[in-house]
LOFI-497252 format. One record per residue (C-alpha): x negated, y, z; residue number from 1. Coordinates in steps of 0.05 Angstrom, whole numbers, plus 5000, padded with zeros to 4 digits. Layout:
((X; Y; Z); NUM)
...
***
This chain:
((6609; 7177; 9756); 1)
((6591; 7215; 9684); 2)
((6516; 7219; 9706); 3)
((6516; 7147; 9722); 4)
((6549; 7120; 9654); 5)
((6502; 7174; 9621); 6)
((6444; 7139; 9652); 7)
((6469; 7061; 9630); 8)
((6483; 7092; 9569); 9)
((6421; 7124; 9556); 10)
((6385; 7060; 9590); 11)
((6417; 7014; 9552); 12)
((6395; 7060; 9474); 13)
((6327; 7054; 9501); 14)
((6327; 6986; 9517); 15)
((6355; 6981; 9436); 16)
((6303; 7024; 9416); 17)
((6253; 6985; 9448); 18)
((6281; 6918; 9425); 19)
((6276; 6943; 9345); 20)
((6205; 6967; 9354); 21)
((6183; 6902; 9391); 22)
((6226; 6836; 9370); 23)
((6268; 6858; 9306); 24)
((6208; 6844; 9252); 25)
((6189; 6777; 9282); 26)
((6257; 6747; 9289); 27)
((6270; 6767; 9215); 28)
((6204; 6739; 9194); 29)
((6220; 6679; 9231); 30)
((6290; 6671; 9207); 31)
((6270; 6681; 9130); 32)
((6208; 6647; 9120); 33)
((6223; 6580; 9136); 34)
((6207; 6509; 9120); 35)
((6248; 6449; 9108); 36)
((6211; 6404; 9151); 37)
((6162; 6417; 9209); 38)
((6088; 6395; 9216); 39)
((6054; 6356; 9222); 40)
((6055; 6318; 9161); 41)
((6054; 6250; 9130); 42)
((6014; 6235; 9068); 43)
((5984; 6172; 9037); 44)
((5910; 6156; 9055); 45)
((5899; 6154; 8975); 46)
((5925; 6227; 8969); 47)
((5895; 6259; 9026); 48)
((5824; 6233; 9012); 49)
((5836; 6269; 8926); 50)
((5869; 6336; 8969); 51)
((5798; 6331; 9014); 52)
((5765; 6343; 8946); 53)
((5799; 6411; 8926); 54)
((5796; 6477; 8928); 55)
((5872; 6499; 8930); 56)
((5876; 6563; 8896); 57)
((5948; 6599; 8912); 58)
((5972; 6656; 8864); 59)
((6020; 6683; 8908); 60)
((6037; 6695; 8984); 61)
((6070; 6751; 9021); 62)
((6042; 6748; 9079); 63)
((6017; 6817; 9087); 64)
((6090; 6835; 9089); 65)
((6102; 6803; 9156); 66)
((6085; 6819; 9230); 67)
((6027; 6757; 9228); 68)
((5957; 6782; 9247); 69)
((5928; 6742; 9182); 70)
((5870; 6704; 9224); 71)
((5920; 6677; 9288); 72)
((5954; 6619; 9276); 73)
((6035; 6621; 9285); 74)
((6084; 6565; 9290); 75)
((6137; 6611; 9252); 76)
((6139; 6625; 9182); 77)
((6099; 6587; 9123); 78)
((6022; 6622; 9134); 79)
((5965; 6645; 9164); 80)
((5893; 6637; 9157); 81)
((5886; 6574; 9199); 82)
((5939; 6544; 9170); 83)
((5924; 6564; 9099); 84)
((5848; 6527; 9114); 85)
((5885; 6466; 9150); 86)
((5925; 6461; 9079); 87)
((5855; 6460; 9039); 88)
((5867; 6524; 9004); 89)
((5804; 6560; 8988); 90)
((5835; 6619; 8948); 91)
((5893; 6653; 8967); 92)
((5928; 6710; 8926); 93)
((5955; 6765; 8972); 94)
((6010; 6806; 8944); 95)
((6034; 6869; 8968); 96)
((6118; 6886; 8966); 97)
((6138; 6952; 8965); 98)
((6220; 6948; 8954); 99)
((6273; 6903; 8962); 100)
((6335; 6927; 8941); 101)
((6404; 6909; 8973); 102)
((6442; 6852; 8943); 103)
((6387; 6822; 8915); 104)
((6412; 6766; 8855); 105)
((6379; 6723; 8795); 106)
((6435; 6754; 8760); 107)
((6424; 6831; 8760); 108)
((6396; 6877; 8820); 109)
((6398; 6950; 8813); 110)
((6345; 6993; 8837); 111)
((6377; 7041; 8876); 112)
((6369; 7019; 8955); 113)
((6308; 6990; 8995); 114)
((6310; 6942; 9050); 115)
((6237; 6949; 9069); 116)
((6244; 7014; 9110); 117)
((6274; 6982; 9168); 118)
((6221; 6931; 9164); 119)
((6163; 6969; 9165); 120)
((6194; 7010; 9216); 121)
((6192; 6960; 9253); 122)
((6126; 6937; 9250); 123)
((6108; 7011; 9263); 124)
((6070; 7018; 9202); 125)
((6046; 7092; 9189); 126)
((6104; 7144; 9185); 127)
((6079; 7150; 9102); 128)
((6098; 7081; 9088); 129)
((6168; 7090; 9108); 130)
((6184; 7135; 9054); 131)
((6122; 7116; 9002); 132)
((6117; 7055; 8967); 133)
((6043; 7067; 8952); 134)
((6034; 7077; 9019); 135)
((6063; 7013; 9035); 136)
((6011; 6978; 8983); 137)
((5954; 7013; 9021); 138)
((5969; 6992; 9087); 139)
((5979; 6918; 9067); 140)
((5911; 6929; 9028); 141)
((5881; 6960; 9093); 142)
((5912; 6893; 9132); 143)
((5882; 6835; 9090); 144)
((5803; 6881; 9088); 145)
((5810; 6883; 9157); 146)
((5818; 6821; 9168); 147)
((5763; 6790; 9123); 148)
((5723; 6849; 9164); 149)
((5731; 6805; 9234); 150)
((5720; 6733; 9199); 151)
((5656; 6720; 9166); 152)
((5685; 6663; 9120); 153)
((5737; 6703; 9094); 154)
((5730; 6733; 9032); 155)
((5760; 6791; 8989); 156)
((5746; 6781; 8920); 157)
((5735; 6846; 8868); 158)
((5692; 6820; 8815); 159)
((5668; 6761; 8776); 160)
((5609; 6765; 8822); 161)
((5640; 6757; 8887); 162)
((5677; 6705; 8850); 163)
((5615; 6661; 8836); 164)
((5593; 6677; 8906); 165)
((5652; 6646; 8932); 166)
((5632; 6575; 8900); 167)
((5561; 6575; 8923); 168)
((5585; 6581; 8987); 169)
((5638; 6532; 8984); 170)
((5589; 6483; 8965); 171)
((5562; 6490; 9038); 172)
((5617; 6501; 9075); 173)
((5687; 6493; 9062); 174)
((5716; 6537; 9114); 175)
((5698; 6596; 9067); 176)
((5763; 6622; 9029); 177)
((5767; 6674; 8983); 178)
((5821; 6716; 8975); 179)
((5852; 6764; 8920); 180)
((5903; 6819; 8929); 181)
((5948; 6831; 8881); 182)
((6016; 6877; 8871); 183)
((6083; 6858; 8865); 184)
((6106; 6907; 8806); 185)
((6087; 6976; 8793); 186)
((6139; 7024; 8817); 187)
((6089; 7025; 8872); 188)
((6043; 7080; 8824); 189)
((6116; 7127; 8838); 190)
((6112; 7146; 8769); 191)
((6037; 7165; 8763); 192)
((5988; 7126; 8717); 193)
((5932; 7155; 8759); 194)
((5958; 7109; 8821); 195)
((5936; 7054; 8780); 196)
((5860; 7082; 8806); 197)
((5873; 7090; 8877); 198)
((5902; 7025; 8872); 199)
((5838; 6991; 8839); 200)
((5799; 7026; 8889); 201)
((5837; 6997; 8951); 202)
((5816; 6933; 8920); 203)
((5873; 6910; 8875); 204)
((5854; 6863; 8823); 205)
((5927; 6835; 8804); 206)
((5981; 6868; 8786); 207)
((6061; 6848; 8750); 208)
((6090; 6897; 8718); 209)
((6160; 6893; 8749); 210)
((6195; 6867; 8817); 211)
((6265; 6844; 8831); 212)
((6297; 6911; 8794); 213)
((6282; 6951; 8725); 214)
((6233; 7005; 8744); 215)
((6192; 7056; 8696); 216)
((6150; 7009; 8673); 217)
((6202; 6956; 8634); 218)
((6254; 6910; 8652); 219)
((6254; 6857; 8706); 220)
((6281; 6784; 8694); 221)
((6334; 6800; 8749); 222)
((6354; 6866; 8730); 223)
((6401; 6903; 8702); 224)
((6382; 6924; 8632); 225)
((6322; 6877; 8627); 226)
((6292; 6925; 8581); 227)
((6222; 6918; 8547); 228)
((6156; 6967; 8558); 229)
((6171; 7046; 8566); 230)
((6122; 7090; 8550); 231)
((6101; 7100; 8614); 232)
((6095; 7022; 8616); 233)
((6053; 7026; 8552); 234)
((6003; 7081; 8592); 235)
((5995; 7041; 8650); 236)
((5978; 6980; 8607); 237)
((5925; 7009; 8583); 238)
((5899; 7038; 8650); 239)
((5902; 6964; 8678); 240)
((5856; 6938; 8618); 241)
((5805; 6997; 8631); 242)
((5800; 6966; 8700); 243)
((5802; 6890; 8686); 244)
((5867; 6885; 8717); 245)
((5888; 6813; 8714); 246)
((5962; 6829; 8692); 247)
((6020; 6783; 8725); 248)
((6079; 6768; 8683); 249)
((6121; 6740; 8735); 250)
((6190; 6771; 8744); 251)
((6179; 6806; 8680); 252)
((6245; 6807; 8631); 253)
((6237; 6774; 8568); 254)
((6230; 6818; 8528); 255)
((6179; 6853; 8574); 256)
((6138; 6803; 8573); 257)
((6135; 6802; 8486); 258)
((6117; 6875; 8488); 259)
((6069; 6867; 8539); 260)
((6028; 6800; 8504); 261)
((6036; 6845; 8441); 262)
((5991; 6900; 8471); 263)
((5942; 6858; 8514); 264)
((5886; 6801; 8493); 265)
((5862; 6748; 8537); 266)
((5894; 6705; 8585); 267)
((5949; 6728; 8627); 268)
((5988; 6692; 8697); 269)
((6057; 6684; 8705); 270)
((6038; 6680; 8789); 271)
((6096; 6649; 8808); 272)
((6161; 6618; 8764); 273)
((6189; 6565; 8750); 274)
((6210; 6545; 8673); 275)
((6273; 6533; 8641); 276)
((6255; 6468; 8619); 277)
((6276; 6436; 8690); 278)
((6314; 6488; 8726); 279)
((6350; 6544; 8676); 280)
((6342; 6610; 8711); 281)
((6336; 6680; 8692); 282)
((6285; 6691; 8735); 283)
((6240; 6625; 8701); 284)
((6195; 6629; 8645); 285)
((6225; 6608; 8570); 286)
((6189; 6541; 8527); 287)
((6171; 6597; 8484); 288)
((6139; 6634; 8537); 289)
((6109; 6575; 8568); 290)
((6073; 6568; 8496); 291)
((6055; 6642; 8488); 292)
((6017; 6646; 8552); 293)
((5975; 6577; 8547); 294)
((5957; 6603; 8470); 295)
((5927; 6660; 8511); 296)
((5890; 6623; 8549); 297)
((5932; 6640; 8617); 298)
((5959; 6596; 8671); 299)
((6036; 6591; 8701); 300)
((6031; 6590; 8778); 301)
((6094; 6535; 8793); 302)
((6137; 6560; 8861); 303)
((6165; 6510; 8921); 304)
((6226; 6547; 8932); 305)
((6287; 6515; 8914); 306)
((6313; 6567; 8860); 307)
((6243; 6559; 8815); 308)
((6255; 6492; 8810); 309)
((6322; 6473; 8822); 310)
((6306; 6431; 8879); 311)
((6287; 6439; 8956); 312)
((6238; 6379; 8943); 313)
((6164; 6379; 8938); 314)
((6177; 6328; 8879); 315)
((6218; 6382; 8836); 316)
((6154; 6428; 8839); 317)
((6110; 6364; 8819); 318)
((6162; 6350; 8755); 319)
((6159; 6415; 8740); 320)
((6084; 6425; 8735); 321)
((6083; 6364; 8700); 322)
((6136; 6398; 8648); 323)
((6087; 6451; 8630); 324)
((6025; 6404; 8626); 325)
((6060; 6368; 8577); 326)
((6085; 6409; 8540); 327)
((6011; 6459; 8529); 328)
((5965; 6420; 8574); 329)
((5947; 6404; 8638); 330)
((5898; 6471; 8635); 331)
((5948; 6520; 8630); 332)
((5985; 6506; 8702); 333)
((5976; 6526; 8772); 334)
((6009; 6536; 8836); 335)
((6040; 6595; 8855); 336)
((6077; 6583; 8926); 337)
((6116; 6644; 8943); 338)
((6103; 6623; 9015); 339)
((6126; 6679; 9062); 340)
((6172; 6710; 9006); 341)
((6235; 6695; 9035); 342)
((6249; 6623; 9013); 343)
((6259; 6562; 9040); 344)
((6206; 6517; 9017); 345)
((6187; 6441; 9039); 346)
((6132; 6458; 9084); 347)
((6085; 6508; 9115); 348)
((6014; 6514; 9085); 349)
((5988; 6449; 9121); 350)
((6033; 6410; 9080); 351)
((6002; 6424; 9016); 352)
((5972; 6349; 9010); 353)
((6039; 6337; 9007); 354)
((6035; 6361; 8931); 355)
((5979; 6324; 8906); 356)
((6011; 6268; 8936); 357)
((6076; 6284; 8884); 358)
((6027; 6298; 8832); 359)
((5997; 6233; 8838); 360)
((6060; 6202; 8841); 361)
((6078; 6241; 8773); 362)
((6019; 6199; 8741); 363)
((5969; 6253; 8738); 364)
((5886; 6236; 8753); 365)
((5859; 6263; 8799); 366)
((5808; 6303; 8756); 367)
((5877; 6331; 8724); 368)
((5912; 6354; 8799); 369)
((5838; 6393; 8813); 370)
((5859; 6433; 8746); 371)
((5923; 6439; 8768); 372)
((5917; 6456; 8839); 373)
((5850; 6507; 8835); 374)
((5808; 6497; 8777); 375)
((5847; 6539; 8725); 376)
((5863; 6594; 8766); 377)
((5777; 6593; 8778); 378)
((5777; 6588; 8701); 379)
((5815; 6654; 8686); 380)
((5789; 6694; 8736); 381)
((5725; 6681; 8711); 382)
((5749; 6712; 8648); 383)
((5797; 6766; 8677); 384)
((5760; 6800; 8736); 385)
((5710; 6845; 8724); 386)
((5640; 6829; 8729); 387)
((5609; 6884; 8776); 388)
((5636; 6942; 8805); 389)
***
């Protein structure tokens, strides 16, 4: 009788074992990336014909998080490569997450715990990444080249060049889609400036100072002490400029973001926010930091998730993209989804005509929603990347 409950036992540990190694990361990726409403989509004849005519250029996605193979499409969570090219975008920032602490909130996370271990222990990423955050940036780097490897219209983007290489062939064939990686704050360097290189190397061209918590860098908009640039931060600022690091200020605290427009020149992104002006937040971006970053010459990516804008509506991103324009101009926005970050948006990546639809319907030309919806985010990168490697 002892050997047989051993056996169920044991049979029924492995069968748990095998379940967390096989289901656990796709049921999590399905139950937090999700969208309001399923496709397909309605949209006006008058707005999909001005969406036909774009070149949607995304600042942020975590896709690279999530148990997807990049270039299969899935009918669970917000993209994938297909969908992304259904949606019209034509440049898609990749960003890499390294830590999520526990009890995550707008009002004040501490730094001290990580949810991602379990996750990528799940995916069975390398045994490194479990315990190494820059290990964890690596492997989603090593993903997203991989996957540009098996498509021939896919893109990774490291220089100006590669930038302008990306229009030409646009011009012929639409299909083509750039992408960018970037890195979602800098704790992933594990206290060494020279990780900023290794980084660079892996083809990083992107990268915000902070995360959801405080780290060595500065303060984060949601953490505790919300502090401005350490020294540390300061060294690492300047390592990103030797490189032509296009710096992120999104999730920065205030006061990390003054220090760090203090020390830089040229434009900057906030990749994904929303602004106080329609939805109060600590985690949105200030009028006066709204106005610092157009004077600059940068661009503030607007979010769909409900808490950026203070709506789960593709009309309270539209009204708040139309705060910013005008407020410092119609140049100075851009989108910046969050799709796949674990938020509830109003659709999936084939929706996106869905958006010019609500800019339209805000008043803006259509000249003014090809800004809006790619043209800046062309503009500064043409400025920020560097031009050769």
């Amino acid at each position: 009788m002892l050997r047989v409950l051993f056996y169920t036992l044991a049979g029924l540990v492995g069968l748990g074992v095998l379940g967390y190694f096989t289901i656990a990361a796709p049921i999590a990726d399905a139950r937090y990336n999700k969208a309001r409403s399923e496709p397909p989509y309605q949209v006006s004849a008058r707005a999909q014909a001005v969406h036909d005519t774009l070149m949607v250029a995304d600042l942020h996605n975590d896709l690279l998080l999530w148990p997807r193979d990049p270039l299969r499409r899935y009918d669970r969570g917000h993209t994938d490569v297909p969908r992304l090219r259904t949606g019209g975008v034509g440049l898609q920032v990749f960003a890499a997450v390294t830590q999520v602490p526990w009890g995550q909130s707008y009002q004040g996370t501490a730094a001290g715990s990580d949810q991602i271990p379990y996750l990528v222990a799940a995916e069975r990423w390398p045994l490194s990444a479990w315990t190494s955050r820059l290990a964890r940036a690596r492997h989603q780097a090593r993903k997203l080249r991989r996957a540009v490897a098996r498509d021939e219209k896919l893109m990774l983007l490291r220089t100006q060049a590669d930038l302008e290489r990306l229009l030409d062939r646009r011009a012929e064939d639409p299909a083509v889609m750039g992408t960018l990686l970037a890195i979602e704050g800098l704790h992933a360097l594990e206290g060494r400036v020279e990780n900023v290189d290794t980084l660079v190397a892996d083809g990083y061209r992107m990268m915000s100072l902070t995360h959801l918590h405080d780290n060595a860098l500065g303060g984060s908009s949601t953490g505790i002490e919300k502090e401005g640039l350490t020294d540390f931060g300061k060294t690492v600022l300047g390592r990103l400029e030797k490189h032509d690091v296009t710096l992120d200020l999104a999730h920065a605290s205030p006061t990390l973001i003054d220090d760090a427009l203090a020390r830089t020149e040229g434009p900057v992104v906030a990749s994904h926010t929303g602004v106080d002006g329609t939805c109060p937040s600590p985690r949105n971006l200030s009028g006066r930091h709204v106005r610092a970053i157009a004077e600059r010459g940068g661009i503030i990516g607007i979010g769909l998730w409900k808490k950026a804008v203070c709506g789960p509506t593709v009309a309270a991103t539209a009204q708040a993209m139309a705060y910013v324009a005008d407020r410092v101009g119609v140049e100075h926005v851009a989108l910046g989804t969050d799709f796949d970050g674990t938020v509830l948006t109003p659709f999936d990546a084939t929706g996106l005509p869905l958006l010019t639809e609500a800019l339209l319907e805000e008043g803006f030309a259509p000249q003014e929603i090809e800004q809006m919806m790619g043209g800046n985010v062309v503009r500064v990168l043409r400025q920020t990347l560097p031009p050769a490697e």
